[in-house]
C-alpha positions in Angstrom: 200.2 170.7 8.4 196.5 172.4 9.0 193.8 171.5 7.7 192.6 173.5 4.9 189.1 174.9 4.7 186.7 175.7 2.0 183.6 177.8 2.9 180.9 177.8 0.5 177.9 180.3 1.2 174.7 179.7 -1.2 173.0 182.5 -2.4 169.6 184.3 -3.9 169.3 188.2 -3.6 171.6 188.2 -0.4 172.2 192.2 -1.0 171.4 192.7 2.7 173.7 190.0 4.3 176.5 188.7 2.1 179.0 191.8 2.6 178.9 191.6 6.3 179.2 188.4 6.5 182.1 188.4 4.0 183.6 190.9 5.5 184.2 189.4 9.0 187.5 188.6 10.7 186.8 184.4 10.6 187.3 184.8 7.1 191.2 185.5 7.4 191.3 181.8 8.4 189.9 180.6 5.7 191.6 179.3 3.0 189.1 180.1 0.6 185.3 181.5 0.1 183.2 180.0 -2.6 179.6 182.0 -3.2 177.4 179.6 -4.9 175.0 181.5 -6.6 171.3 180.8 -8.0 170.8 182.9 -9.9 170.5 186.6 -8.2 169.0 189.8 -9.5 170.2 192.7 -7.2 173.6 193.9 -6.3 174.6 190.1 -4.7 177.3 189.3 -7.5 178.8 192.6 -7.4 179.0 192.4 -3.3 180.3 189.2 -3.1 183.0 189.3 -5.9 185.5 192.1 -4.4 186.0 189.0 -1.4 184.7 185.9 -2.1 184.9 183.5 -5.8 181.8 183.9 -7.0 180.2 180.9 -9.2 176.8 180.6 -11.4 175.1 177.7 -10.9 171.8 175.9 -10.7 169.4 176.9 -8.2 168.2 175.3 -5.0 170.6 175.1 -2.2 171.2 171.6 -2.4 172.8 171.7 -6.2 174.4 175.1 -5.1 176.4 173.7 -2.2 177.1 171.0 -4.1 178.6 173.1 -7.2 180.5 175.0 -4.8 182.2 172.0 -3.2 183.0 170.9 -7.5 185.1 173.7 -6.9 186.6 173.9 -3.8 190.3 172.6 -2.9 189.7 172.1 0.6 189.6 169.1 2.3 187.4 170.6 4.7 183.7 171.7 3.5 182.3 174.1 5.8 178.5 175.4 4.8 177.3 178.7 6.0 174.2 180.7 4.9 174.4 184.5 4.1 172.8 185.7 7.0 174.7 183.9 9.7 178.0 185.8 11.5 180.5 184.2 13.2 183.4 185.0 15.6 187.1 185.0 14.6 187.9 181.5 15.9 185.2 179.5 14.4 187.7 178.2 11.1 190.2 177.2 14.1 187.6 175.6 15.9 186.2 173.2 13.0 190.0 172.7 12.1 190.2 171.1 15.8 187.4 169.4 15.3 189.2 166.7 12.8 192.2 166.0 15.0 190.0 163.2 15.8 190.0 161.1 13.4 186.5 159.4 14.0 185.0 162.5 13.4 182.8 162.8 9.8 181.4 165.8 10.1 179.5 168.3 12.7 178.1 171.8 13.2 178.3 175.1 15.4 176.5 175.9 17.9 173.0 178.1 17.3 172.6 181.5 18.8 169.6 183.3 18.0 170.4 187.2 17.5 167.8 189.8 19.1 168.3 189.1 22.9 164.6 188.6 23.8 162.9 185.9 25.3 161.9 184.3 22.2 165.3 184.5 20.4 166.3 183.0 23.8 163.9 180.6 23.3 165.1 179.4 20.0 168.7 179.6 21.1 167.7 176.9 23.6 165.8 175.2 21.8 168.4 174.4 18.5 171.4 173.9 21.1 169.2 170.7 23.1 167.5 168.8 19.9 171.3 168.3 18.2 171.0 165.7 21.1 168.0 164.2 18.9 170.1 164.6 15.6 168.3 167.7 14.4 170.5 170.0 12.7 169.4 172.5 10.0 172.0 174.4 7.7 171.9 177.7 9.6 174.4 175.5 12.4 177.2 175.8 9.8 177.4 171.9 9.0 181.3 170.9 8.1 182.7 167.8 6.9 185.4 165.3 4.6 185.7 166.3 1.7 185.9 162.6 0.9 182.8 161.6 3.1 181.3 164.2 1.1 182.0 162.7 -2.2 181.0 159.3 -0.7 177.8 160.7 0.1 176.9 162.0 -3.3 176.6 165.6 -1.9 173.2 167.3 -1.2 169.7 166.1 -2.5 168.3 168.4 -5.3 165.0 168.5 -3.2 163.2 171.5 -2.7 163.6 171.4 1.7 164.9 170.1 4.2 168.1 169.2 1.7 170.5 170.0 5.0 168.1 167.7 7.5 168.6 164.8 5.4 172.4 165.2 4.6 173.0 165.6 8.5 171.1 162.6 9.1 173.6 161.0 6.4 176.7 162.3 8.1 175.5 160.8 11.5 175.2 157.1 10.0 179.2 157.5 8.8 180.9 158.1 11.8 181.0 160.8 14.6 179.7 164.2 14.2 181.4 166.9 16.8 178.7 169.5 18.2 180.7 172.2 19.1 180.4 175.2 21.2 181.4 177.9 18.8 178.8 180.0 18.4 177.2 180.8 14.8 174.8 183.8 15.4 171.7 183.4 13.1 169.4 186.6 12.2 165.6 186.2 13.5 164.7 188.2 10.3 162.6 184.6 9.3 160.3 184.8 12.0 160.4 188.5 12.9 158.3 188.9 9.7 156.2 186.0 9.5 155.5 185.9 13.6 156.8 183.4 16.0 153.6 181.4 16.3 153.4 180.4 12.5 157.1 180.1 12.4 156.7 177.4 15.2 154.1 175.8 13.9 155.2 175.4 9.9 158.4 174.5 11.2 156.6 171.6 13.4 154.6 170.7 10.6 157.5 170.2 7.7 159.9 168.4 10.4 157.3 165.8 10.9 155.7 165.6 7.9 159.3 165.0 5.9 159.7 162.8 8.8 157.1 160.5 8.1 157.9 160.7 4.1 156.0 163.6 3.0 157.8 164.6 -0.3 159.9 167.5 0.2 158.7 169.0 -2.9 155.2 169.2 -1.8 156.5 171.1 1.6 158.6 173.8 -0.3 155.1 175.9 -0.6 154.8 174.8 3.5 157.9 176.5 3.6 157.1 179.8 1.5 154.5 180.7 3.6 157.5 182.0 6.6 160.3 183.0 3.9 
């Protein structure tokens, strides 16, 4: 019998992503879309709801992926954010991924869209430190359901809520790295400029590595949003 997969897709004012993304071919394969949302104020909700379930929940991406998963059936969790796209196979590809049965969890595989030097750059640059166990949310992180549950779900903290959860998932078992691609938009550090999007981005990961509380970085983080 296949597996059967639950995407859940947080969301803020997504107006600009959350239909194409929700209107893609992967999401045939699917079983079912769950849009977690915190609390919007343009046309999100009404975008989302002609092909996705729409919920209301608490904000912070943390408490929202975790109110979507509440409600999913799956016993697959598949986490995507609204400005990623992805190609046809990528539900058949995390499927595959659990005919192993060590496997916990895992993630895509990071392309950059823009086809420059720099999105090249970053492409490279997200694909080598998975080796380091450095995956952020925009890799489409999947998992158990039940590893999920054993986990507790996301931390309510106000960043780097899908950096620590990863680094859960790697303690419980094996996490598959795939080569699917998950093609993320360099709208973040098109408008705030490569250089400070490099440097911030330095600056959280090793602060939050070191301890620095994570809601003391959220205003670290505003600053290339």
């Amino acid at each position: 019998m296949s597996r059967r997969v639950s995407v859940i897709v947080p969301v803020l004012n997504e107006e600009s992503t959350i239909e194409d993304l929700l209107t893609q071919k992967w999401t045939a394969d699917a079983d079912e879309v769950i849009v977690a949302d915190g609390g919007s104020t343009d046309r999100t909700l009404a975008l989302a709801g002609q092909y996705a379930t729409v919920i209301h929940c608490q904000g912070g991406r943390g408490p929202q992926m975790n109110a979507g998963a509440r409600v999913s059936s799956s016993d697959i969790l598949f986490f995507l954010h609204a400005d990623v796209r992805l190609q046809p196979s990528a539900i058949e590809a995390v499927r595959r991924a659990f005919e192993d049965p060590t496997v916990v969890g895992g993630c895509l595989d990071v392309v950059f869209t823009g086809g420059d030097w720099v999105s090249r750059l970053f492409t490279w640059g997200y694909h080598h430190r998975r080796i380091f166990r450095i995956i952020y949310g925009d890799s489409g992180i999947f998992c158990r359901r039940d590893i999920f549950e054993q986990m507790g779900g996301y931390k309510n903290i106000a960043i780097m809520e899908d950096y620590e959860f990863a680094r859960r998932l790697w303690k419980l078992g094996k996490m598959a790295l795939l080569d699917e691609p998950i093609y993320v938009s360099d709208r973040r550090w098109r408008k705030a400029g490569l250089v400070r999007t490099w440097m911030v981005w330095t600056l959280i990961q090793t602060l939050f590595s070191l301890g620095y509380p994570a809601q003391k970085l959220g205003r670290f983080y505003r600053v290339i949003r």
